[in-house]
Residue, then its C-alpha position, 0 to 999 in steps of 0.5 A: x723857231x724849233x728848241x729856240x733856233x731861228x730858221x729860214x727857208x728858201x724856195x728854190x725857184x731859180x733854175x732853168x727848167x730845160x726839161x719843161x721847155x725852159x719854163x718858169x716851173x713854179x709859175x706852172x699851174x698844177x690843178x688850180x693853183x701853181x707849183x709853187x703855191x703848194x710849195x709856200x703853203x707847206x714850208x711858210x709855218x714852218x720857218x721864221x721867214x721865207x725867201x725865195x729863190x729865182x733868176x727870172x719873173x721876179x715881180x711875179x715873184x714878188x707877188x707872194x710876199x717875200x723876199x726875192x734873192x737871185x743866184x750870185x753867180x749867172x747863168x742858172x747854175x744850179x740849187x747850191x747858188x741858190x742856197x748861198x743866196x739864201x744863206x747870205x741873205x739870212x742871220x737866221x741859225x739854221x737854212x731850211x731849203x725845199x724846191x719849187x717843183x714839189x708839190x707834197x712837201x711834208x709838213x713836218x720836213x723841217x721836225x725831221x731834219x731838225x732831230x736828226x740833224x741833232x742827234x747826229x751833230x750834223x751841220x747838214x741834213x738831207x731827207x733820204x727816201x731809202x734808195x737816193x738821198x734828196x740834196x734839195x731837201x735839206x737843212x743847212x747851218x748859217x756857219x757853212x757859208x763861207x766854205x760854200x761860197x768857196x766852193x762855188x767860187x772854185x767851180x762847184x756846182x754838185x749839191x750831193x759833193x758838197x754835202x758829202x764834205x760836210x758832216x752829214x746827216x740823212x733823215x729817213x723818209x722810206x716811209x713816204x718816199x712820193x712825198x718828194x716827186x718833183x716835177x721834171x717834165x710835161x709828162x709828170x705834170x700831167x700824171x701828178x695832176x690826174x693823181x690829184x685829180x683822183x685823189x680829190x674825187x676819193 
């Protein structure tokens, strides 16, 4: 609850990790504990309750402690089902949405994304890091999820398209922009993990 608005999160952990050779990336371990441990750690505070998104592992899923949704239309396609999922599997006001792949979610994302998306009378708010906005990362009003529905109905699948429909507000993160790395390849799991590593060490 933020300015007496009830708010729920959803962990987007449905998609089909192509780069990582089709697997399961918040069940990935990432220097002891797994990518989306890091992810609930971070957003879990900041919601009334906490959904999770996923199309496979769902027991292991389950295991966390919340509720698990799968995508309403098959065959993996993409972050927008699993925000409809979240947004029909919630009465809260606002849909606060973060990926699983990230491991610096910051912990005051959902202070910055509520002001802004106030202020500017948005009924969407994303971060942008200065040079490309973050769809995933984002707040979404309850009202919305007719229209998305229709929009996933009609073959929609771009997240940035649709918001771009909507009245859209970016919150500022320049200052921070590695704050949301995501995890796309084996590579960049091993350079995260030896940049943790370090940081750990320092």
């Amino acid at each position: 609850m933020i300015d007496n608005v009830s708010i729920a999160g959803v962990i987007l952990a449905g998609g089909q990790a192509s780069r990582m050779g089709g697997g399961d990336k918040g069940l990935i371990p990432l220097n002891g504990q797994l990518l989306i441990e890091y992810v609930i750690e971070a957003v879990k505070p900041q919601t009334d309750h906490l959904l999770i998104s996923a199309n496979r592992n769902f027991d292991r899923y389950g295991n966390f402690g919340f509720t698990v949704i799968p995508d309403p239309v098959d065959g993996f396609p993409g972050p927008l089902a699993g925000m409809l999922s979240a947004l029909q599997h919630t009465t809260a006001d606002l849909l606060l949405t973060v990926p699983c792949d990230s491991p610096w979610v910051p912990t005051n994302l959902l202070e910055r994304l509520f002001t802004t998306l106030k202020n500017e009378n948005a009924d969407v708010c994303c971060v942008h890091d200065g040079e490309r906005m973050h769809p995933v990362f984002s707040l979404i009003r309850r009202e919305l999820t007719t229209e998305l529905a229709a929009y996933i109905d009609a073959g929609g699948r771009a997240v940035h398209r649709w918001f771009k429909q909507q009245r859209l507000a970016l919150a500022d993160f320049s200052s921070d922009p590695e704050l949301f790395t995501n995890i796309n390849t084996p590579g960049e799991l091993e350079r995260i993990e030896k940049l943790m590593q370090e940081q750990a060490r320092n």
